[in-house]
Structure formats: C-alpha cells, structure tokens
C-alpha positions as CSV (number, residue, x, y, z in Angstrom):
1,X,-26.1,31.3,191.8
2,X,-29.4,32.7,193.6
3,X,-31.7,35.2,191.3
4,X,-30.9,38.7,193.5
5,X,-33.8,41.4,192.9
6,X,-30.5,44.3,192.7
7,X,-28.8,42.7,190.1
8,X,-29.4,44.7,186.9
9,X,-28.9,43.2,183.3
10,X,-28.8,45.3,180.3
11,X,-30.8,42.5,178.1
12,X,-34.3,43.6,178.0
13,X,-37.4,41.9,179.3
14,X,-40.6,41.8,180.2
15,X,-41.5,44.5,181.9
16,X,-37.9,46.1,181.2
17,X,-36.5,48.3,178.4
18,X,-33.0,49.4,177.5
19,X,-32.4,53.6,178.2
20,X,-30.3,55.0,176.6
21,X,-29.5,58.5,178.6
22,X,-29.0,61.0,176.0
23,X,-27.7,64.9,176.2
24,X,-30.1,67.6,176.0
25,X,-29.2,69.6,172.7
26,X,-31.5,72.8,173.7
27,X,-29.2,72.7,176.7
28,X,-25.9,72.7,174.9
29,X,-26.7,75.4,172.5
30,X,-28.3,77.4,175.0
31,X,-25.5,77.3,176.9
32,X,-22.9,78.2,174.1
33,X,-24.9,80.6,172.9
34,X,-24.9,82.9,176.3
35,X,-21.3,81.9,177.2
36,X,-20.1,82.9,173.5
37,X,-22.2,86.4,173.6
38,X,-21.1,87.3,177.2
39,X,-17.3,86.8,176.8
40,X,-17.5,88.4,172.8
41,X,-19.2,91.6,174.6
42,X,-16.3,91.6,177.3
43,X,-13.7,90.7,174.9
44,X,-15.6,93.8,172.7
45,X,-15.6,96.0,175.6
46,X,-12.0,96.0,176.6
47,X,-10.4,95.8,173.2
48,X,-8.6,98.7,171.4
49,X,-11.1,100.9,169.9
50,X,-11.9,100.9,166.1
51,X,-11.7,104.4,164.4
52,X,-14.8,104.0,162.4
53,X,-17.0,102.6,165.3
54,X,-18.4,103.4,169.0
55,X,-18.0,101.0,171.8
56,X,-21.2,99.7,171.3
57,X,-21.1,99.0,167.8
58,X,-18.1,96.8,168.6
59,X,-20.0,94.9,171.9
60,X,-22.8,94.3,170.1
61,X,-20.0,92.7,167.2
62,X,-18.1,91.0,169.1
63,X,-21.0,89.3,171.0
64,X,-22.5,88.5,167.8
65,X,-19.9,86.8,166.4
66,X,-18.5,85.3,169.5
67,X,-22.2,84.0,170.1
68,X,-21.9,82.1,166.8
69,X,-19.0,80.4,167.5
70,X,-20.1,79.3,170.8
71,X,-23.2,77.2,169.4
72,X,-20.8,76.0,167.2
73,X,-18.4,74.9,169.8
74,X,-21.5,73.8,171.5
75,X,-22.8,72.1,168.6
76,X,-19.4,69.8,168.3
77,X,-19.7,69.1,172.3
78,X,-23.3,67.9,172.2
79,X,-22.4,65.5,169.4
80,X,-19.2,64.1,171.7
81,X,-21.2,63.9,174.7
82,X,-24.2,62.4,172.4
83,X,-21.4,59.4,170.7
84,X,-20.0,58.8,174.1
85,X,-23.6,58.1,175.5
C-alpha cells in the first residue's frame, strides 16, 4: 500500500502532535448565565404578583436566581461536552 500525503494517523510524529479539540468553558457559562437571567426576568415579569414586593423587585429575583441555575446547568454541559471530547 502506497504512502498517500491525505491520509491522517492519530499516532504522533515528527513534525505532528495529537489535538485534542476541547470546549470553551468562558463560553458555556457565559452563555448560561445570560440565557438563565433573561428567561428568570421574563418568567419574573409575567408571574402573579407578590403582595410584599414591586415588579421589579421580583425581575431582578427571578433573574438572579434563574441566572444561577443556568451556570449551573451550564457548568454540567461544559463537563459533558468536555468528557465526550
């Protein structure tokens, strides 16, 4: 069998390493973390009102919290996508 120049191997060389393509973790909790805060400040705008609170009081709640729980979400993806790489 021939040597062919588009062949790839994954054994490294001279002149070659291995890469290992990895997910960006900035990116993933970036991501959760604007995703989580914009649906929590929906989710806080069009919910029954609180007696003891304004609307904004519960936005700016619910997009906290919701934030949190979206880098966590997040969090878990990156280290799925990061063991699957």
């Amino acid at each position: 069998m021939p040597d062919d120049p588009r062949e790839t191997t994954s054994t490294p060389g001279p002149g070659r390493a291995p890469v290992r393509r990895r997910p960006d973790l900035r990116r993933f909790l970036g991501v959760g973390l604007v995703v989580g805060a914009v649906l929590g400040g929906i989710y806080g705008y069009y919910s029954p009102d609180a007696t003891s609170s304004s609307l904004g009081q519960e936005v700016v709640m619910m997009a906290a919290v919701a934030a949190l729980l979206g880098l966590l979400l997040a969090s878990v993806a990156y280290l799925v996508a990061d063991r699957r790489s």
